[in-house]
C-alpha positions in Angstrom: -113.2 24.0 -119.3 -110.5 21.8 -117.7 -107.5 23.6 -118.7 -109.2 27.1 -118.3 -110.1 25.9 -114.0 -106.3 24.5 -114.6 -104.5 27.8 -115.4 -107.3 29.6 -112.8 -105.7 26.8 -110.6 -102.2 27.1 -111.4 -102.3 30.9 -111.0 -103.4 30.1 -107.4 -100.7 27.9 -106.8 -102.6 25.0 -107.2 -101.3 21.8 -109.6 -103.6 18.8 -110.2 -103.7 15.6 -112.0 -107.2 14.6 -112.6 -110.5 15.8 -113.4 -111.8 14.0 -109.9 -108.8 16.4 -108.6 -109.8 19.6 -110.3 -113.1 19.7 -109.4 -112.1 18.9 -105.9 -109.5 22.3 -106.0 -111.7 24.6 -107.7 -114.9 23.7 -105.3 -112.3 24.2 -102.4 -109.9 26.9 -103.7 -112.4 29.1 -105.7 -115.9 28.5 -105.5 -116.1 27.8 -101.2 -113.5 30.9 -100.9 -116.0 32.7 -103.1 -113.6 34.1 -105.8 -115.5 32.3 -108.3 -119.4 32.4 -108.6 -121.1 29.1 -107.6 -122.9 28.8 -110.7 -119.9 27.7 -112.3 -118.6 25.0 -110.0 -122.0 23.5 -110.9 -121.2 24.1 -114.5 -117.8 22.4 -114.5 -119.1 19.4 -112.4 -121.8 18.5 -114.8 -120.4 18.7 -118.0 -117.4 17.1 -116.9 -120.0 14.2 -115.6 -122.1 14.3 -118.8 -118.8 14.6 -121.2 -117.6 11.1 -119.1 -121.2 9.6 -119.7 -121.3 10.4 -123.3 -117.4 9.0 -123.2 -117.9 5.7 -121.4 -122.1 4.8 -121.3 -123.4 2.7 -124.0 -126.8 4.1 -123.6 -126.3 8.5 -123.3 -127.8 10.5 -125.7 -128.1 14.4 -125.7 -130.6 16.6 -127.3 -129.2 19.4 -129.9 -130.6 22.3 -127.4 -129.1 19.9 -124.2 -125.6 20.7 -126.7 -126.1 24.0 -126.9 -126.6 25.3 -123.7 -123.6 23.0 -122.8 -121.6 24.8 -125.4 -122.5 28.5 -124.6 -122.1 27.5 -120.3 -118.9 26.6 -121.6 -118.3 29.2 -123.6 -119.0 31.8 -120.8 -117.3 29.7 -118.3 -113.9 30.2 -119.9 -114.7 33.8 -120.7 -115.1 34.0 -116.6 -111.7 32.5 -116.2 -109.8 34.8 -118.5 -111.5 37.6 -116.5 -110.5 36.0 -113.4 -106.9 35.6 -114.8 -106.8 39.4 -115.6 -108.1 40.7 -112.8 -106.2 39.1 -110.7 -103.1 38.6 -112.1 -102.7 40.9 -115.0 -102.5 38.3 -117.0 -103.6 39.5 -120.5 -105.0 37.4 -123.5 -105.1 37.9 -127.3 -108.4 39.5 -128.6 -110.9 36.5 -129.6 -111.9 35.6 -132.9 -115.3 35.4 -134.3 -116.1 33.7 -137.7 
């Protein structure tokens, strides 16, 4: 999710350093300016939260469907930013590949 906000961020002009910096540019740049749905600013800001608690926290634990719901938010998130990325910038993306 952080290099697909990147390259959404990068399109826009926009270069950052950090996570703390990212989340800062896309709640600014994208989700205030309402080019990006809301939903996921929310999304990026608490995974990115819950992948630094699982990083750093001696005592985090996740559930499997806590893991999965994280994995298909992220999944659709990054769909969301390719579509962005076309739509805007004609910017196009080999087909995806399912197993």
């Amino acid at each position: 999710m952080f290099h697909a906000a990147s390259a959404v961020l990068l399109a826009e002009g926009i270069t950052v350093d950090s996570h703390s910096a990212l989340k800062t540019m896309f709640g600014l740049r994208l989700i205030k300016t309402e080019k990006i749905d809301q939903k996921y600013g929310r999304w990026l800001n608490r995974l990115k939260d819950e992948r630094e608690n699982g990083d750093y926290d001696i005592f985090t634990s996740f559930d499997r469907e806590d893991a999965e719901n994280s994995i298909t938010e992220a999944e659709e998130f990054i769909q969301e930013m390719k579509r962005y990325l076309i739509e805007n910038y004609g910017l196009k993306f080999p087909p995806d590949k399912k197993s």
